[in-house]
TORVORO-871602 format. One record per residue: residue number from 1; x, y, z of N, C-alpha, C in turn. Coordinates in pm, 1 decimal. Layout:
NUM X Y Z X Y Z X Y Z
...
% end
This chain:
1 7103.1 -5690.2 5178.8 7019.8 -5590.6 5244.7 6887.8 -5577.4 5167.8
2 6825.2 -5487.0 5187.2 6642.5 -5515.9 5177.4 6685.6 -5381.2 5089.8
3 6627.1 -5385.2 4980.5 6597.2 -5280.6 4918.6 6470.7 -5209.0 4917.4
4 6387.5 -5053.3 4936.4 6300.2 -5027.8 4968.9 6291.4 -4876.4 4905.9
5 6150.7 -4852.4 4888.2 6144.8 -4685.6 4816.0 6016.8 -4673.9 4860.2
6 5977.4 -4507.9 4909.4 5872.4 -4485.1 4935.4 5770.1 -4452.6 4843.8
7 5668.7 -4456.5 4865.4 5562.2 -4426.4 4709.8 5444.1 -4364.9 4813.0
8 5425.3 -4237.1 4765.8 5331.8 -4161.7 4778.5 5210.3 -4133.8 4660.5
9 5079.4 -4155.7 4734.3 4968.0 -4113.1 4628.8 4822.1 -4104.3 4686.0
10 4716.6 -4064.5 4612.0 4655.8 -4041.0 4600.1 4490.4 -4102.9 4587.2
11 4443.6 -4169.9 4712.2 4340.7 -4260.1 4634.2 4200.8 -4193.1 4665.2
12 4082.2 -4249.9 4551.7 4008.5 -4137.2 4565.1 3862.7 -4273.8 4525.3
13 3739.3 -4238.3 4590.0 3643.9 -4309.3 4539.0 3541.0 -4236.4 4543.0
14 3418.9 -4287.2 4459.7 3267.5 -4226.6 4502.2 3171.5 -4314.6 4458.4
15 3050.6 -4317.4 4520.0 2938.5 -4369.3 4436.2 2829.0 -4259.6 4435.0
16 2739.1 -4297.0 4360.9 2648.7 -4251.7 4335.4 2508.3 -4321.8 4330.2
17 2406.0 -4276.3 4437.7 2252.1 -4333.0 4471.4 2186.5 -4196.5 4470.4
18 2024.9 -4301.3 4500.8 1935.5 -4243.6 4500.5 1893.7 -4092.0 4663.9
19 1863.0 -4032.3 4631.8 1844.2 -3966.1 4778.0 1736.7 -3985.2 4853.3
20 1747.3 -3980.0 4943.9 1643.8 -4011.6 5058.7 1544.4 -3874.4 5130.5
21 1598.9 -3779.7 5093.1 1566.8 -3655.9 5163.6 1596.0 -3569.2 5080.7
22 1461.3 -3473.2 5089.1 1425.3 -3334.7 5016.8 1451.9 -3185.4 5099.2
23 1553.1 -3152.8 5118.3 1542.0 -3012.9 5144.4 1519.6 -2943.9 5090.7
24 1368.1 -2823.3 5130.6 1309.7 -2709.4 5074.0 1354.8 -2566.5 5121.0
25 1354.9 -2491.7 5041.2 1368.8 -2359.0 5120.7 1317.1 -2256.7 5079.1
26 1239.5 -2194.3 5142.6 1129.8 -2134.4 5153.9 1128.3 -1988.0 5195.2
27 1184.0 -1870.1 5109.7 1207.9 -1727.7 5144.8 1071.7 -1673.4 5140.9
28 1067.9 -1583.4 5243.7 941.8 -1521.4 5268.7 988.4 -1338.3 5288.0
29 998.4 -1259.9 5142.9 1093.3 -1162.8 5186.9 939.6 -1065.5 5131.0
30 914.8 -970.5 5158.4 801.7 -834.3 5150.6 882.7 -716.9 5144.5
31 849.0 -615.7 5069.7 884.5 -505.1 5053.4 745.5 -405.7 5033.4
32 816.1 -244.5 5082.1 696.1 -161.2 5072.4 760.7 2.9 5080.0
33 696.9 56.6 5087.3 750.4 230.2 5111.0 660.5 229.8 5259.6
34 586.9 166.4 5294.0 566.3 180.2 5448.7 613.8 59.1 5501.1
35 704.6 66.7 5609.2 745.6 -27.5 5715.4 628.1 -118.5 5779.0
36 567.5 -113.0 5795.0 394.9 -176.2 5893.5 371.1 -302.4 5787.4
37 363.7 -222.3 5640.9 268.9 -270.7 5542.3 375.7 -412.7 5458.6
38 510.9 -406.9 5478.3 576.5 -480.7 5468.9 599.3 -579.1 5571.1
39 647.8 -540.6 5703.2 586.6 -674.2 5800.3 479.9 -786.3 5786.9
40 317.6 -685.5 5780.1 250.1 -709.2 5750.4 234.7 -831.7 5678.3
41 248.6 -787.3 5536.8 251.5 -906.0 5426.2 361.7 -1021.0 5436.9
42 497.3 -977.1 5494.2 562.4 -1089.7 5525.0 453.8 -1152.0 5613.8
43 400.1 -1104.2 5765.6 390.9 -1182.1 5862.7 288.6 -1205.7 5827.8
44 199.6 -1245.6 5729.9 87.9 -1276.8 5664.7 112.2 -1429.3 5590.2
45 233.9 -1441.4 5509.2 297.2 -1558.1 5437.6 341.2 -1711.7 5539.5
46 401.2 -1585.1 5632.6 493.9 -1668.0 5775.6 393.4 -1741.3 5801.8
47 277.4 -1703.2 5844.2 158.4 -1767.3 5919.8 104.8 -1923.2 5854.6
48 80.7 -1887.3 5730.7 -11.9 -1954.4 5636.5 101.9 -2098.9 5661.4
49 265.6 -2044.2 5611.1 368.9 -2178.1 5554.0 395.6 -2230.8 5731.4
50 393.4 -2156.9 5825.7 425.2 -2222.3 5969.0 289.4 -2290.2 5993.7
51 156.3 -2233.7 5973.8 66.6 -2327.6 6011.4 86.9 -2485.1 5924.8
52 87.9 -2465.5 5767.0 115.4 -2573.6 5705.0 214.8 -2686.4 5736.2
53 341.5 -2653.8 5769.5 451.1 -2770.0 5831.5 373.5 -2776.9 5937.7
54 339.4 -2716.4 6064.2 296.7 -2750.3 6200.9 219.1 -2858.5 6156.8
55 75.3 -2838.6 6058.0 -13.5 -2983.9 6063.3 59.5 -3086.7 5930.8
56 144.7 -3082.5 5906.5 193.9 -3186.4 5815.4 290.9 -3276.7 5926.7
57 341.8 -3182.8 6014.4 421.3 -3291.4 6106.6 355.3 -3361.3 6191.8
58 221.6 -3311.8 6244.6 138.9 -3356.1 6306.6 82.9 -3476.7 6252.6
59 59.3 -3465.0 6106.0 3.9 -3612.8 6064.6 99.0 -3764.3 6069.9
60 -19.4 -3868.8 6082.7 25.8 -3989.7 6066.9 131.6 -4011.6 5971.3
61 194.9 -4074.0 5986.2 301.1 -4128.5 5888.8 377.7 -3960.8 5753.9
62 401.5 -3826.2 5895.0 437.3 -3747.0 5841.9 515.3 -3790.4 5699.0
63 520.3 -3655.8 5606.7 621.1 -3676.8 5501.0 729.1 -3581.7 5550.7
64 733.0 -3488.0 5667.6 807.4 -3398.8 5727.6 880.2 -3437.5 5836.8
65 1023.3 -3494.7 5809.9 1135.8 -3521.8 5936.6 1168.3 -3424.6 6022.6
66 1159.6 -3278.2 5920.5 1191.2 -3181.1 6042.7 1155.3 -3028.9 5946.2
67 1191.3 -2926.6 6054.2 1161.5 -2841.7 6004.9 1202.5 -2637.7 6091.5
68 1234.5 -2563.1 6043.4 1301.7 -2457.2 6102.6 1259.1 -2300.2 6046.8
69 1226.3 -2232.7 6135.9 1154.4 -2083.1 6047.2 1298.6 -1983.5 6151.6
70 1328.1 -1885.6 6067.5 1435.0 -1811.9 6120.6 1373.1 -1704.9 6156.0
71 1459.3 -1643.6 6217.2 1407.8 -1530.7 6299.3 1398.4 -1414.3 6192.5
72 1284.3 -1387.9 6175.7 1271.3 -1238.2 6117.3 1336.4 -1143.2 6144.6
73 1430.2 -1036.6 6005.1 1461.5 -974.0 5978.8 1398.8 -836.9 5891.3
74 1449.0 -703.8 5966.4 1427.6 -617.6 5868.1 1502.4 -527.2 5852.0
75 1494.1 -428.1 5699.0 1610.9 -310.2 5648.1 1516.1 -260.1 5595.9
76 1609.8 -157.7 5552.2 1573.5 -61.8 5474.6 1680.6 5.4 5356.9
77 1623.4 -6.9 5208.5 1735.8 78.3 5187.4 1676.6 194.0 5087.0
78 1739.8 264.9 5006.8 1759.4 366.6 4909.3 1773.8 359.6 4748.1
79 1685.5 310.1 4692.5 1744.1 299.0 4546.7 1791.6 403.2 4490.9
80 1900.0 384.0 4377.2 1938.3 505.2 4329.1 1832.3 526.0 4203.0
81 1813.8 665.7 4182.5 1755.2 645.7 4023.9 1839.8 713.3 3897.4
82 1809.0 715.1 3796.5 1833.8 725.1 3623.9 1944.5 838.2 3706.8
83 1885.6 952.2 3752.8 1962.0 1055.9 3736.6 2061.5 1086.4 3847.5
84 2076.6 984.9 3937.6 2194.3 983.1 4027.5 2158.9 973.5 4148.7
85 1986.1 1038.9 4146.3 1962.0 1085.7 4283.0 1921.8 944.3 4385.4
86 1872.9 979.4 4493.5 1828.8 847.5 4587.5 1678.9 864.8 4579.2
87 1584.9 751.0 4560.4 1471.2 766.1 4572.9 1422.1 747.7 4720.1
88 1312.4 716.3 4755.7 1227.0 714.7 4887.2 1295.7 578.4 4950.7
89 1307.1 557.5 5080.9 1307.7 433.1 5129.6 1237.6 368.7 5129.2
90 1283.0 196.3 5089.6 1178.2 131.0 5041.0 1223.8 10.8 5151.8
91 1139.1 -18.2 5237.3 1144.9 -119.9 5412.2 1146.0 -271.2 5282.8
92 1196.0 -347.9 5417.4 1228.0 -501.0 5356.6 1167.8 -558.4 5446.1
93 1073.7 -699.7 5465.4 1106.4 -786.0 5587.8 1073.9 -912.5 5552.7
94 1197.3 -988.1 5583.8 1183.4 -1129.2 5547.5 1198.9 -1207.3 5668.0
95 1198.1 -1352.6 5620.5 1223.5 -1457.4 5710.4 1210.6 -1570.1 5618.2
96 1266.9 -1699.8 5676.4 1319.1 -1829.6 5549.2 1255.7 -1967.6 5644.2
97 1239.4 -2034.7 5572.5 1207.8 -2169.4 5592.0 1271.0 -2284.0 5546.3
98 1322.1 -2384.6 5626.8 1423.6 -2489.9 5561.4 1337.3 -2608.5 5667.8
99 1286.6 -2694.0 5504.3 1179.9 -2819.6 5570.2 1246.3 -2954.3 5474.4
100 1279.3 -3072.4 5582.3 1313.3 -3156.3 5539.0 1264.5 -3278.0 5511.3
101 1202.1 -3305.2 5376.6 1101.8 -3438.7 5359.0 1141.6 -3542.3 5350.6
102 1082.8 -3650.5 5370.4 1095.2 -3748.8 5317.0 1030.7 -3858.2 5220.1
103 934.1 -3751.0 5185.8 797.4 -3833.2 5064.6 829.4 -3696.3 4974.6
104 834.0 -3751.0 4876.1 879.1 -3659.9 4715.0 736.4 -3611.0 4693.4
105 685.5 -3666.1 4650.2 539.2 -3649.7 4615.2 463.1 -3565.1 4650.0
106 509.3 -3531.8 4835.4 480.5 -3406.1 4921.2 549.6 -3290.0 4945.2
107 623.3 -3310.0 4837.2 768.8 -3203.6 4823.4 719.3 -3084.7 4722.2
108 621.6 -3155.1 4618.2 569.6 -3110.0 4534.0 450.1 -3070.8 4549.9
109 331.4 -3150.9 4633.0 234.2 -3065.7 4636.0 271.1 -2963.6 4750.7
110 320.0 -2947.5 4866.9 377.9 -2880.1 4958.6 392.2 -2715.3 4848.1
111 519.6 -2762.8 4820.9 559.9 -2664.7 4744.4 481.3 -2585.3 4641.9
112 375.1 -2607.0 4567.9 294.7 -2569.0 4464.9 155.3 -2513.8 4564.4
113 96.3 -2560.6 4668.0 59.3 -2442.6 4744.3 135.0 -2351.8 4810.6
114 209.3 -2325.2 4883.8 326.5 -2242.9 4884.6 364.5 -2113.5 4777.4
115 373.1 -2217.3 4657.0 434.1 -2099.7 4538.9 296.0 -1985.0 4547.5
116 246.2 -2001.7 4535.9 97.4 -1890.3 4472.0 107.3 -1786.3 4653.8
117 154.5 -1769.7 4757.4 153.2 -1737.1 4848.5 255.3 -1577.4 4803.8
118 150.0 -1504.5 4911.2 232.5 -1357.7 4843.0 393.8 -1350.3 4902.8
119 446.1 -1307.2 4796.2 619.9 -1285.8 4821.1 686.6 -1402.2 4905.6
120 625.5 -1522.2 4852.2 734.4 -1609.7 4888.0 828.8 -1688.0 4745.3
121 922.1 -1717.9 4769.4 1003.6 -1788.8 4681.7 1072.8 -1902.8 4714.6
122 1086.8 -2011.9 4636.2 1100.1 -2153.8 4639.2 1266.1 -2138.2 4574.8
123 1372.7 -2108.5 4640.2 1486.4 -2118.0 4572.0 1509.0 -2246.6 4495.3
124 1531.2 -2305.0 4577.5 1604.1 -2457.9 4560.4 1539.0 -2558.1 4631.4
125 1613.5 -2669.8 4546.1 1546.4 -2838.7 4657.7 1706.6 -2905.1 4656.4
126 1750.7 -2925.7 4807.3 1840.8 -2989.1 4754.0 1833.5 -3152.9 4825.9
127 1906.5 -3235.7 4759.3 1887.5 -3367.4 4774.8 1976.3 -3433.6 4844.6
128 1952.0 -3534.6 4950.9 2049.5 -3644.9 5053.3 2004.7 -3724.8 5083.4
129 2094.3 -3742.5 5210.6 2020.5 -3889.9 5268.7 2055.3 -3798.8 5436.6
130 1922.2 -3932.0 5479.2 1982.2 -3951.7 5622.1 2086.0 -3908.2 5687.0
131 2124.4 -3886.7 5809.8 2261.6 -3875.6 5917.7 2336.3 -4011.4 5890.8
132 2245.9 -4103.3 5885.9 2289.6 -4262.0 5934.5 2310.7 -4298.9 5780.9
133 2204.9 -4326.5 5744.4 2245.6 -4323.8 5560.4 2386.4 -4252.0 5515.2
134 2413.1 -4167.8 5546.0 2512.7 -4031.3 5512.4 2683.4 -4104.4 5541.9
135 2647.9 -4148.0 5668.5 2751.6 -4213.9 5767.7 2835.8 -4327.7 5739.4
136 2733.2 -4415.5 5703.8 2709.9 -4525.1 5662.1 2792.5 -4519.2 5497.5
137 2739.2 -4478.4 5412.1 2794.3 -4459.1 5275.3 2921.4 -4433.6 5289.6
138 2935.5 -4319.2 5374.5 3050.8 -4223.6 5349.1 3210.2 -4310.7 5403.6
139 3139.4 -4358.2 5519.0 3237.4 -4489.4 5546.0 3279.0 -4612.9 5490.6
140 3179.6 -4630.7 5403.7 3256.6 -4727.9 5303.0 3309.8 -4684.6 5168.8
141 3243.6 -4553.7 5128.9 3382.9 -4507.8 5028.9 3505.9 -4434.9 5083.5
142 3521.4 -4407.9 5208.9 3626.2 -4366.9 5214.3 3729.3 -4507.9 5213.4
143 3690.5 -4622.1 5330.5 3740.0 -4773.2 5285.7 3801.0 -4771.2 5144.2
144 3706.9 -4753.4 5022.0 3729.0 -4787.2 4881.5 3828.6 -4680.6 4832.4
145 3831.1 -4565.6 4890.7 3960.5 -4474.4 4824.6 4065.3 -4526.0 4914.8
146 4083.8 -4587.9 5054.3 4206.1 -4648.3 5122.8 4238.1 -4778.7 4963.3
147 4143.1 -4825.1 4938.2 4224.6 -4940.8 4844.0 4213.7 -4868.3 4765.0
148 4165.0 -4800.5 4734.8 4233.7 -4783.6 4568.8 4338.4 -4689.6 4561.1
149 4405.1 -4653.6 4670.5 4572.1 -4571.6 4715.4 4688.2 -4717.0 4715.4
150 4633.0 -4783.3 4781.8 4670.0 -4925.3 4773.0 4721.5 -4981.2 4650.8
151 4633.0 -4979.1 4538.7 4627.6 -5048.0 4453.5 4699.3 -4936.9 4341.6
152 4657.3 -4781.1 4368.6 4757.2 -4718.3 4287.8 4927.6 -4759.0 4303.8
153 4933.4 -4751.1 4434.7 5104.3 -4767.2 4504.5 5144.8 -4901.4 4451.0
154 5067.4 -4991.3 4448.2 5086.2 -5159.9 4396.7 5139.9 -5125.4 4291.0
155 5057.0 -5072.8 4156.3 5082.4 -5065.0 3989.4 5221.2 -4964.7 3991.8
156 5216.9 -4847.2 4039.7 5407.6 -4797.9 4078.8 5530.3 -4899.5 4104.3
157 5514.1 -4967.8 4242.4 5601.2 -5044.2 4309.1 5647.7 -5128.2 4178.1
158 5530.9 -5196.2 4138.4 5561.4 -5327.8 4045.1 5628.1 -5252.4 3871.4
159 5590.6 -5134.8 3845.8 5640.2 -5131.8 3707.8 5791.6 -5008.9 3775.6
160 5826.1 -5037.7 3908.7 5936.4 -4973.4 3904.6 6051.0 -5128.1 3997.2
161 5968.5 -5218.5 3948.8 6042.2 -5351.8 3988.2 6023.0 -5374.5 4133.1
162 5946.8 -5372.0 4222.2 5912.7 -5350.2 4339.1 5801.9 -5464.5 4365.4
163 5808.4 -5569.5 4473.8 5696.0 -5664.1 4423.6 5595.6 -5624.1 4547.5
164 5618.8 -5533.4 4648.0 5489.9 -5535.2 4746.7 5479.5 -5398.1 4825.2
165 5383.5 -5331.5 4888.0 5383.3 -5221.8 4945.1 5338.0 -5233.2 5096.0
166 5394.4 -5123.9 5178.0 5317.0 -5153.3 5300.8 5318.0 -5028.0 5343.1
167 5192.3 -4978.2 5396.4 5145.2 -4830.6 5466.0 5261.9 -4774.4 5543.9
168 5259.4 -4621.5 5551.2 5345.1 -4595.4 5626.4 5229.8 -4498.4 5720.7
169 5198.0 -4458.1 5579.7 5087.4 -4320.8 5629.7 4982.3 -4277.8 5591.3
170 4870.5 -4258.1 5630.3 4735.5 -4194.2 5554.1 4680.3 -4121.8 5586.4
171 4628.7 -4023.8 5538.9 4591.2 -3877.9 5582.6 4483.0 -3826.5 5490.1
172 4413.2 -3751.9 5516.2 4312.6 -3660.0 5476.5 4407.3 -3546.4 5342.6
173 4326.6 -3548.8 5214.8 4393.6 -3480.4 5143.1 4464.2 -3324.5 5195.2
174 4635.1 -3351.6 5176.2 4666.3 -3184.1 5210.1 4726.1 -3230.5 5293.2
175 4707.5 -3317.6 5418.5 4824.3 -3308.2 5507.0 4954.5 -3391.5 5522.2
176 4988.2 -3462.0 5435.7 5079.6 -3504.2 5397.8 5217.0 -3435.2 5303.6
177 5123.7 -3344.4 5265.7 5194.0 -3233.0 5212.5 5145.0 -3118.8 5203.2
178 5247.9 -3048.1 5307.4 5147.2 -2911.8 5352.3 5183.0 -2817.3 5265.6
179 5239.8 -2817.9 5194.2 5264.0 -2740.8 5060.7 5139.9 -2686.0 4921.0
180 5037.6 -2791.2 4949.9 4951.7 -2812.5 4845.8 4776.5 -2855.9 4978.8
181 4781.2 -2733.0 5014.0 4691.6 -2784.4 5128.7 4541.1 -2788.4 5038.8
182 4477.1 -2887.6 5067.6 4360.0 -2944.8 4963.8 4250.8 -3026.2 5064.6
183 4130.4 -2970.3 5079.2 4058.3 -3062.1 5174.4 3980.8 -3147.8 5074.1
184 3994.0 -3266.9 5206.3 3895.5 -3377.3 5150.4 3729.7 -3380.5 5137.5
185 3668.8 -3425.4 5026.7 3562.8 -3398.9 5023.3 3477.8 -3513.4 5065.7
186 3371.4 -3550.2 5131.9 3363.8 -3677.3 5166.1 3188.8 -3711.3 5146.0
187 3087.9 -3608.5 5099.5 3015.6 -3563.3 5098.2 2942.5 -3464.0 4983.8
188 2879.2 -3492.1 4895.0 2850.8 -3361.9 4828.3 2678.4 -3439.6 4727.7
189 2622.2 -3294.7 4809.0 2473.2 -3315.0 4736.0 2437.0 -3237.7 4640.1
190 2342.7 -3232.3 4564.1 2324.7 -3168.3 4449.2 2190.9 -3090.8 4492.5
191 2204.7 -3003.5 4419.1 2073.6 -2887.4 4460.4 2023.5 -2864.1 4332.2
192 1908.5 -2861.2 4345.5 1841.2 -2822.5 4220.1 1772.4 -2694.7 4190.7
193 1782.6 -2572.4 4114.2 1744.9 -2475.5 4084.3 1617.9 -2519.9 4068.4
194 1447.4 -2432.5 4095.9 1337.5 -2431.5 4060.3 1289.5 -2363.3 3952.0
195 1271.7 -2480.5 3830.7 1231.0 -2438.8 3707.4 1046.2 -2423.5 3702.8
196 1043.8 -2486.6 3786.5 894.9 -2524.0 3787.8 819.0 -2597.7 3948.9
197 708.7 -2607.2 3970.1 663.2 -2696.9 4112.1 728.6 -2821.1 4077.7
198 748.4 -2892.3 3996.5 731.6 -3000.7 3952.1 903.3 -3006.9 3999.2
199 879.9 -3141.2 4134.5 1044.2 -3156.8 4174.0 1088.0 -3283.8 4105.7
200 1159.1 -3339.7 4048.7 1222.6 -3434.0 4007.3 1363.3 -3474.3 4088.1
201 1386.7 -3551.4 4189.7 1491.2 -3607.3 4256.5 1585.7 -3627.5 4172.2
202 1729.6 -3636.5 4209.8 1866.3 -3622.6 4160.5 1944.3 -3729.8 4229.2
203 2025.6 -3776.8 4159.3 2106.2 -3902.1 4224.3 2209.3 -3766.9 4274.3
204 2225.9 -3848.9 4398.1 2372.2 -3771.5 4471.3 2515.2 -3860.1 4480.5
205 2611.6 -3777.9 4498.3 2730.4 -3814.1 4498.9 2794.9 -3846.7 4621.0
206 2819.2 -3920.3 4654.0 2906.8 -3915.2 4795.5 3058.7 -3949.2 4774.6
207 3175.4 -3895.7 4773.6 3300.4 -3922.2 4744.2 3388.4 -3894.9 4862.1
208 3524.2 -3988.4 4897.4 3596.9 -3960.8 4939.9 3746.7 -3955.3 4860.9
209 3871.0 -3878.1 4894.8 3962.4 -3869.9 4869.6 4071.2 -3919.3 5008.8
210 4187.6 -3995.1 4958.0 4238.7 -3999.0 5095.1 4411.5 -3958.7 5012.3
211 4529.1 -3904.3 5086.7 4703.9 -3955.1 5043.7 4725.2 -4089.0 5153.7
212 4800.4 -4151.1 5103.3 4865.8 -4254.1 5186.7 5034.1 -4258.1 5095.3
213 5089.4 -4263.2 5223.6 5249.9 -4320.4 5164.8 5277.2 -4435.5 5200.3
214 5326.0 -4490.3 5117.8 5393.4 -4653.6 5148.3 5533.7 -4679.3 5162.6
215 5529.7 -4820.4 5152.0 5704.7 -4819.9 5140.1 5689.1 -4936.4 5059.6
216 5749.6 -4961.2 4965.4 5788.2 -5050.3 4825.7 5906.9 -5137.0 4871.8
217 5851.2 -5302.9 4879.3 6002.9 -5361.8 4920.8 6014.3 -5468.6 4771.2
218 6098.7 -5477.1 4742.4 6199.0 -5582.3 4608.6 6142.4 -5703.9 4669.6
% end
């Protein structure tokens, strides 16, 4: 008779490149003790950074793939002070900008006119690629974590006297065992805190994880 044992595990890959794409984001938040005078200065900022993407996308051989202004928001709240009490209401009104480049170079001067603009703030830049780029990668390391589940189950089979393996099952981390539910990550970019205008690009990570069970035959 055929002797046989199942072997369950774990295969996991990633690489790491250059990014292709700069996401900016661009808070445009105003505050005031008059409501008017806070709009105001927000909708003063809004103007200047929406006219700026409008003629950057407009140009030849844009450095701007795309670009999105959110709908303005406003509050109000109450600070407390020293002695417990509530001070005056102090109005809020913001709105955000998320612009996606593809020339670095314009990431930075972009951004450094921008910074000097009243009450706006440059959180982060974070770094990727493409849809298709994205797609593309992500599909061939997930491929490379299928073999290297493969090749884990191989080095088991063989040092438990077992000379070959064959799939039974493969699944997205977690569902093979719903006991230990764990999602797969297949995707992950790096964001960079703003120390300065000055953007410096980041290699990104793209990783997949996969379980596969086999079956181990003598």
């Amino acid at each position: 008779y055929i002797v046989t044992m199942q072997i369950t595990v774990q295969g996991e890959a990633s690489e790491s490149l250059a990014p292709t794409r700069a996401t900016v984001t661009a808070n445009v938040q105003a505050q005031d003790l008059d409501p008017a005078t806070a709009k105001a200065r927000m909708s003063a900022s809004t103007a200047i950074i929406h006219a700026s993407l409008s003629a950057l996308a407009e140009t030849e051989n844009t450095p701007v793939e795309s670009w999105s202004m959110g709908a303005p928001t406003t509050w109000t709240s109450r600070p407390w002070k020293e002695d417990g009490s509530q001070g005056s209401p102090v109005h809020y009104a913001q709105t955000t900008f998320i612009a996606v480049f593809t020339n670095f170079e314009a990431v930075s001067e972009w951004m450094e006119q921008q910074s000097n603009l009243d009450s706006v703030e440059l959180p982060e830049v974070s770094w990727g690629l493409s849809d298709h780029e994205h797609d593309t990668v992500t599909s061939r390391v997930r491929a490379l974590a299928v073999r290297n589940a493969k090749a884990k189950a191989l080095e088991y089979a063989r040092a438990a006297q077992f000379s070959s393996v064959e799939f039974i099952e493969i699944a997205d981390v977690g569902l093979l065992n719903s006991a230990t539910a764990e999602s797969a990550s297949y995707g992950m970019m790096r964001s960079a805190k703003m120390d300065s205008v000055t953007v410096r690009p980041q290699d990104i990570t793209v990783s997949a994880s996969v379980q596969a069970r086999f079956t181990a035959k003598a």
